[in-house]
Backbone atoms as SQL, in Angstrom:
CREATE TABLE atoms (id INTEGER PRIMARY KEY, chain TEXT, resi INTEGER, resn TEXT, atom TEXT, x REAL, y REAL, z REAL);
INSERT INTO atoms VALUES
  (1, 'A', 1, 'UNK', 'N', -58.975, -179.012, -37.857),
  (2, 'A', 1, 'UNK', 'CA', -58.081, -178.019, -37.275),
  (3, 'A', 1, 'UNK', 'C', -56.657, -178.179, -37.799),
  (4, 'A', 2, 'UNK', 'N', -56.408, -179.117, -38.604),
  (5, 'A', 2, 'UNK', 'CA', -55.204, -179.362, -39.093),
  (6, 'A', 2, 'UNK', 'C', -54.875, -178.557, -39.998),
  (7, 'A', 3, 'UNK', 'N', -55.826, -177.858, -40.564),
  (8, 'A', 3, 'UNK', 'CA', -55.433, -177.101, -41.967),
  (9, 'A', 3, 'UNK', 'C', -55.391, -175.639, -41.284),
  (10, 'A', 4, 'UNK', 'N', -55.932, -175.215, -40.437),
  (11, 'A', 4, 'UNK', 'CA', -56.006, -174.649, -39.586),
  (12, 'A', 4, 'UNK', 'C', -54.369, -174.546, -39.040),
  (13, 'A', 5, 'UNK', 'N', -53.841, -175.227, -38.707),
  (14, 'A', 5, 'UNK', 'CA', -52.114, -175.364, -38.084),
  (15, 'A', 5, 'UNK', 'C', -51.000, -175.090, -39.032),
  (16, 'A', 6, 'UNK', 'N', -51.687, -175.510, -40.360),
  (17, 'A', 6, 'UNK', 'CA', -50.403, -175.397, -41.475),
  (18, 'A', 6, 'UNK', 'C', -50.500, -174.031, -42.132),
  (19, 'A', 7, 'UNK', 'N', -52.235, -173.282, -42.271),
  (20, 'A', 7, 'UNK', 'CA', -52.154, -171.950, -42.186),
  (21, 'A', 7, 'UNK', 'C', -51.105, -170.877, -41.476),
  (22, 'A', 8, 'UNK', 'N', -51.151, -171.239, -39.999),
  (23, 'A', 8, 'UNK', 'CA', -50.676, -170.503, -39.481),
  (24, 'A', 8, 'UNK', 'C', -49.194, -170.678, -39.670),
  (25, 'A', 9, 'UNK', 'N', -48.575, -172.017, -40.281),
  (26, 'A', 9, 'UNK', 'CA', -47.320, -172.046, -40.132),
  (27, 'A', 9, 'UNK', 'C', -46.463, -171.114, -41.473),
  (28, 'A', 10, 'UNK', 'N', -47.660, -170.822, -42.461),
  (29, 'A', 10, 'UNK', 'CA', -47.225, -169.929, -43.438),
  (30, 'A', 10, 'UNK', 'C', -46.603, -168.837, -43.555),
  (31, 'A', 11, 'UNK', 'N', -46.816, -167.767, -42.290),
  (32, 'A', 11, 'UNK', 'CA', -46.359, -166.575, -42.547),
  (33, 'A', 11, 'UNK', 'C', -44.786, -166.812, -41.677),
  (34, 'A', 12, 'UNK', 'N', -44.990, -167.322, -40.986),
  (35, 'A', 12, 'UNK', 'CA', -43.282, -168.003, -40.868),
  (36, 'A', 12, 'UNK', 'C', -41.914, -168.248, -41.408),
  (37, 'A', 13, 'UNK', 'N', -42.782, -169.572, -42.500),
  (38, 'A', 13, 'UNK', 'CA', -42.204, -169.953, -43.482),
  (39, 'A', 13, 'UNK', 'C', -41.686, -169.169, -44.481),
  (40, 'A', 14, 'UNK', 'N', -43.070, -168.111, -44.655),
  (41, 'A', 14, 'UNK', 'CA', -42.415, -166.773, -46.042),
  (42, 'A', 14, 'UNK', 'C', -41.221, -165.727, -45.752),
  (43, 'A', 15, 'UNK', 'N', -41.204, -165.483, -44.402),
  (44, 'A', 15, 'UNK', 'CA', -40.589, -164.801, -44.039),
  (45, 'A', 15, 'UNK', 'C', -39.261, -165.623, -44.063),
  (46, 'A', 16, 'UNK', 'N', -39.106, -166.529, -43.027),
  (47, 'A', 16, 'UNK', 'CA', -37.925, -167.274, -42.936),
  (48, 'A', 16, 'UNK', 'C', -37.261, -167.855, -43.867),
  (49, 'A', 17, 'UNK', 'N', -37.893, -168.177, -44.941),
  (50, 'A', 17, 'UNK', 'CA', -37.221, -169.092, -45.879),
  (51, 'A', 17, 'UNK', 'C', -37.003, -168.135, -47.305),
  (52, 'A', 18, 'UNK', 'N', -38.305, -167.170, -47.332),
  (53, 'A', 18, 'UNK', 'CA', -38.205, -166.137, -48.543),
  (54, 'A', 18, 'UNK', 'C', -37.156, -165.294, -48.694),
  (55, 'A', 19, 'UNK', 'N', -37.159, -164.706, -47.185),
  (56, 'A', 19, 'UNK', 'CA', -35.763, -163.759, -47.302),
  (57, 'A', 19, 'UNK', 'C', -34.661, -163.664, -47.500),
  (58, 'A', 20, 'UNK', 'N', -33.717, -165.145, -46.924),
  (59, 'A', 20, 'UNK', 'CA', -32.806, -165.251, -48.043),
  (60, 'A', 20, 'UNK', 'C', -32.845, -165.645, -48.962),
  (61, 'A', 21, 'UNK', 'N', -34.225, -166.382, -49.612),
  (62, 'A', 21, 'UNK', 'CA', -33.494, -166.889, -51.203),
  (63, 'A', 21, 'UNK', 'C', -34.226, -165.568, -52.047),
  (64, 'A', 22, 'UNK', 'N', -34.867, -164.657, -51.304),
  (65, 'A', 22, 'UNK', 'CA', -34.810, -163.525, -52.818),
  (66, 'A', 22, 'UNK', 'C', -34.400, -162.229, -52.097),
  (67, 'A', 23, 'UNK', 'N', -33.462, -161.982, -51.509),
  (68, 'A', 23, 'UNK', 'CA', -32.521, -160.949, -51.037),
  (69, 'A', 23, 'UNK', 'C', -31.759, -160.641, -52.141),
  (70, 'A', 24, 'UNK', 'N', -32.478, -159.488, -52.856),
  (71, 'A', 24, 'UNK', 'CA', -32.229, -158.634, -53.730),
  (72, 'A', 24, 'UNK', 'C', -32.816, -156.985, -53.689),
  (73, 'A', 25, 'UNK', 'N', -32.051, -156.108, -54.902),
  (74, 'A', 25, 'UNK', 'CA', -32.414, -154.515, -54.176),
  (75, 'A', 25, 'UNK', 'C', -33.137, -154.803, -55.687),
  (76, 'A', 26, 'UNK', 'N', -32.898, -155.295, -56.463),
  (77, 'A', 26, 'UNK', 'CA', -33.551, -155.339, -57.733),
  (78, 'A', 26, 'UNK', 'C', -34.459, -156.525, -57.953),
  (79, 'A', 27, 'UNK', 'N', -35.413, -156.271, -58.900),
  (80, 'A', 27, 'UNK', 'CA', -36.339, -155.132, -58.727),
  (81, 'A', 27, 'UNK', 'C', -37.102, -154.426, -57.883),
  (82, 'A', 28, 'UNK', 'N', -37.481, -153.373, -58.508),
  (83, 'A', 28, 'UNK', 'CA', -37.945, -152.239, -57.251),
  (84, 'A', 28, 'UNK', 'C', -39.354, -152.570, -57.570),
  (85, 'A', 29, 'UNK', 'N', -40.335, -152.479, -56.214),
  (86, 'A', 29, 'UNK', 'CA', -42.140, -152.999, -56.026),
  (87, 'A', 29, 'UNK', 'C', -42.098, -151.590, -55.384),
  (88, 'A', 30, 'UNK', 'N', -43.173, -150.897, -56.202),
  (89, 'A', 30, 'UNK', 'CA', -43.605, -149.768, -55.206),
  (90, 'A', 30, 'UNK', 'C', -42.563, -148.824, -54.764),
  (91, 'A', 31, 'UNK', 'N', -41.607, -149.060, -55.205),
  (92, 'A', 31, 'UNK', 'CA', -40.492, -147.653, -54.974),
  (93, 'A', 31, 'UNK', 'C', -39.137, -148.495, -53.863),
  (94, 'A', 32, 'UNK', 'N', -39.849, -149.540, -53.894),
  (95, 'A', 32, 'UNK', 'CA', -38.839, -150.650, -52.335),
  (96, 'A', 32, 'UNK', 'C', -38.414, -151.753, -52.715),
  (97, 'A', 33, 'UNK', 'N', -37.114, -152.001, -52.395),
  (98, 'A', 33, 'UNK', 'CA', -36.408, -153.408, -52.738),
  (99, 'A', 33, 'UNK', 'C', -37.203, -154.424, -52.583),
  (100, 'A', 34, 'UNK', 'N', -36.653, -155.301, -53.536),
  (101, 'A', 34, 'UNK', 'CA', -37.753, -156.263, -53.800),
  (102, 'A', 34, 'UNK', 'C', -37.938, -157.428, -52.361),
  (103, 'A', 35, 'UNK', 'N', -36.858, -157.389, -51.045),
  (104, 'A', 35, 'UNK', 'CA', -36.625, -157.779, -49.802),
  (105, 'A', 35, 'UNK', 'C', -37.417, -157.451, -48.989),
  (106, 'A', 36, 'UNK', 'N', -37.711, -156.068, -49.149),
  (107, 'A', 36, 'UNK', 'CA', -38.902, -155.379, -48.117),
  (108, 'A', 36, 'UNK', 'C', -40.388, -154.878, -48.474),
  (109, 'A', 37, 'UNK', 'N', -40.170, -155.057, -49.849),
  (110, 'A', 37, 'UNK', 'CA', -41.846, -155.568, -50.355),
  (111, 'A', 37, 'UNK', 'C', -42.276, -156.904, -50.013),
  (112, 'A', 38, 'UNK', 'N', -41.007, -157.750, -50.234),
  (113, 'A', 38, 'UNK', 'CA', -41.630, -159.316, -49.922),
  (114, 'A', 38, 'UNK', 'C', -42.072, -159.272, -48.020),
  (115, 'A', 39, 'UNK', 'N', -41.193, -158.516, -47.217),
  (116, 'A', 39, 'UNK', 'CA', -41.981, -158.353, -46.110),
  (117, 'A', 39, 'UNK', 'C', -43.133, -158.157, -45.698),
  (118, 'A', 40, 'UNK', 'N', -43.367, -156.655, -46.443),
  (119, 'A', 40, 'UNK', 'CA', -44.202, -155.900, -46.057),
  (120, 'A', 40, 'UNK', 'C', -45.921, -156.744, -46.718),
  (121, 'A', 41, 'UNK', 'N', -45.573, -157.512, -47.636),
  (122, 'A', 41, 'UNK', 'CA', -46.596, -158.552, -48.304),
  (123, 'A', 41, 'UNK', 'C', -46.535, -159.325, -47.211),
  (124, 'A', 42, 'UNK', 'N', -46.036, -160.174, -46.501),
  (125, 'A', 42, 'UNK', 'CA', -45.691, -161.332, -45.448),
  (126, 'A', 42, 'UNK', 'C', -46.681, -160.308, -44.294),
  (127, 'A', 43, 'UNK', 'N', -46.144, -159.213, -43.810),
  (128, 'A', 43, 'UNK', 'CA', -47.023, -158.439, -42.591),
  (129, 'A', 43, 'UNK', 'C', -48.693, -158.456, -42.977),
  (130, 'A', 44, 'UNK', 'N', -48.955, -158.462, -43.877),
  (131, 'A', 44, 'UNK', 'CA', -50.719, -158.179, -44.447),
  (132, 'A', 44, 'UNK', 'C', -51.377, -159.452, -44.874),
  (133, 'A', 45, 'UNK', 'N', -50.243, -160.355, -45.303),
  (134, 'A', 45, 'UNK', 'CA', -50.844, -161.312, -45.324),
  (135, 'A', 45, 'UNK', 'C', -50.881, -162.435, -44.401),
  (136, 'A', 46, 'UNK', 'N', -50.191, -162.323, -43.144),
  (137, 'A', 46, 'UNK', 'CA', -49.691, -162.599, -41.692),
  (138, 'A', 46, 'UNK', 'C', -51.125, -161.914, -41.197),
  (139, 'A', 47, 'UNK', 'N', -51.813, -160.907, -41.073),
  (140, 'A', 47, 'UNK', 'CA', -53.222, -160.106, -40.533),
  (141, 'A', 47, 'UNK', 'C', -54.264, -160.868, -41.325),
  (142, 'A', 48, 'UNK', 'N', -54.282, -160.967, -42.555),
  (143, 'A', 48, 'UNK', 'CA', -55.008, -162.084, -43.318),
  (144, 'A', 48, 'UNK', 'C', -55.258, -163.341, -42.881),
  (145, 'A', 49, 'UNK', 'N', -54.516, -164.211, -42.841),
  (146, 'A', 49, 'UNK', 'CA', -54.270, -165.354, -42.374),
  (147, 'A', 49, 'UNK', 'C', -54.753, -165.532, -40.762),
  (148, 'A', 50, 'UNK', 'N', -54.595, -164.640, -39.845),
  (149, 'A', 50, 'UNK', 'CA', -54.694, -165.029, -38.625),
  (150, 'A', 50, 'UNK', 'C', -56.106, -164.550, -38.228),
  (151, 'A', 51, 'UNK', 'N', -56.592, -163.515, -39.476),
  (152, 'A', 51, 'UNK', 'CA', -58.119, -163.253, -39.396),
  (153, 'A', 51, 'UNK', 'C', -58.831, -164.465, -39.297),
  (154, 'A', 52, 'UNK', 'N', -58.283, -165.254, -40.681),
  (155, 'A', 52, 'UNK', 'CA', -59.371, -166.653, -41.129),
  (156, 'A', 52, 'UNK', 'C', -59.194, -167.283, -40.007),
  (157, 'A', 53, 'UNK', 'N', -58.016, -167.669, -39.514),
  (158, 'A', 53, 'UNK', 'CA', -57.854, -168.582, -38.263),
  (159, 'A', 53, 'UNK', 'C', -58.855, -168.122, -36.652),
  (160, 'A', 54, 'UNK', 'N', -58.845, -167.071, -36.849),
  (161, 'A', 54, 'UNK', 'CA', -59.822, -166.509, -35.653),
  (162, 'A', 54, 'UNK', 'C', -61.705, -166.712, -35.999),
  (163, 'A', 55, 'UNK', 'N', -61.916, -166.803, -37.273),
  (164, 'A', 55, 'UNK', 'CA', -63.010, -166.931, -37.385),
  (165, 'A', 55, 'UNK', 'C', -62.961, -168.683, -37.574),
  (166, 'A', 56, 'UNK', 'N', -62.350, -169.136, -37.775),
  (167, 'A', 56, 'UNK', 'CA', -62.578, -170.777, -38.226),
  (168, 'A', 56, 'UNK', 'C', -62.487, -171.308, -36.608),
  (169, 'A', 57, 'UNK', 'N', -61.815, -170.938, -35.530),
  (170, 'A', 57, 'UNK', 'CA', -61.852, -171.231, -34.340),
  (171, 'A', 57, 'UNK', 'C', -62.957, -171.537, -34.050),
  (172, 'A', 58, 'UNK', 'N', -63.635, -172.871, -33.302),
  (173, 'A', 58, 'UNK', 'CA', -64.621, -172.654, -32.288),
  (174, 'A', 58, 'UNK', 'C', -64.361, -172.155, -30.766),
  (175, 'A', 59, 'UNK', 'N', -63.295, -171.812, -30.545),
  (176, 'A', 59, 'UNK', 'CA', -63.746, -170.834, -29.246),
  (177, 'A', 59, 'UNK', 'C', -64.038, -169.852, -29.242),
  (178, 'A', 60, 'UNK', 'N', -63.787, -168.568, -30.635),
  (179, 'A', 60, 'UNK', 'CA', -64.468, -167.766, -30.668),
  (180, 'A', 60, 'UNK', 'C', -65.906, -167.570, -30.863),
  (181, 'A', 61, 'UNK', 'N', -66.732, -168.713, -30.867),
  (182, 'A', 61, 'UNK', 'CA', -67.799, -168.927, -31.702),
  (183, 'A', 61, 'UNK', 'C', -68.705, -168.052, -30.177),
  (184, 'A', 62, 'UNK', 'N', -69.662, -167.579, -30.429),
  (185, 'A', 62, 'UNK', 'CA', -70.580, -167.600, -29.492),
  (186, 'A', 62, 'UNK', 'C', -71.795, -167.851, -29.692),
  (187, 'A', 63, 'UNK', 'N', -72.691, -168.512, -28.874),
  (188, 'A', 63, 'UNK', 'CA', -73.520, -169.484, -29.052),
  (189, 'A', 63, 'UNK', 'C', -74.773, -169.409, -28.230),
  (190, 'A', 64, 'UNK', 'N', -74.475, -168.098, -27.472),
  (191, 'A', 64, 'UNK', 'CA', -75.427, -167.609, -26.838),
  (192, 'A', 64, 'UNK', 'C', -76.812, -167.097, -27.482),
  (193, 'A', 65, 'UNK', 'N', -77.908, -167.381, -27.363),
  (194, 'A', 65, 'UNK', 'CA', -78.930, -167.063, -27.851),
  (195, 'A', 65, 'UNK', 'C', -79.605, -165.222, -27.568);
């Protein structure tokens, strides 16, 4: 479950630590500063991430026959 903990501490980290060191309008991703692409990557891969973590859980497991 440990790897499990440092997963989740990722989308955090990208956000918090990414945004100021690449707070720039250049270059443009998709028509959007390169600040709010790096977000909008962080939001999907934040839904990603917390998918795997929900399936790697055993309390979601069910075990019922």
């Amino acid at each position: 479950m440990r790897f499990v903990r440092w997963l989740a501490v990722l989308p955090f980290l990208g956000v918090l630590i990414g945004v100021p060191l690449l707070n720039q309008v250049e270059p443009m991703v998709l028509g959007m500063p390169f600040v709010l692409a790096w977000l909008v990557m962080w939001i999907v891969v934040s839904a990603a991430i917390m998918t795997i973590i929900y399936t790697v859980d055993p309390a979601n497991r069910d075990d019922t026959p």
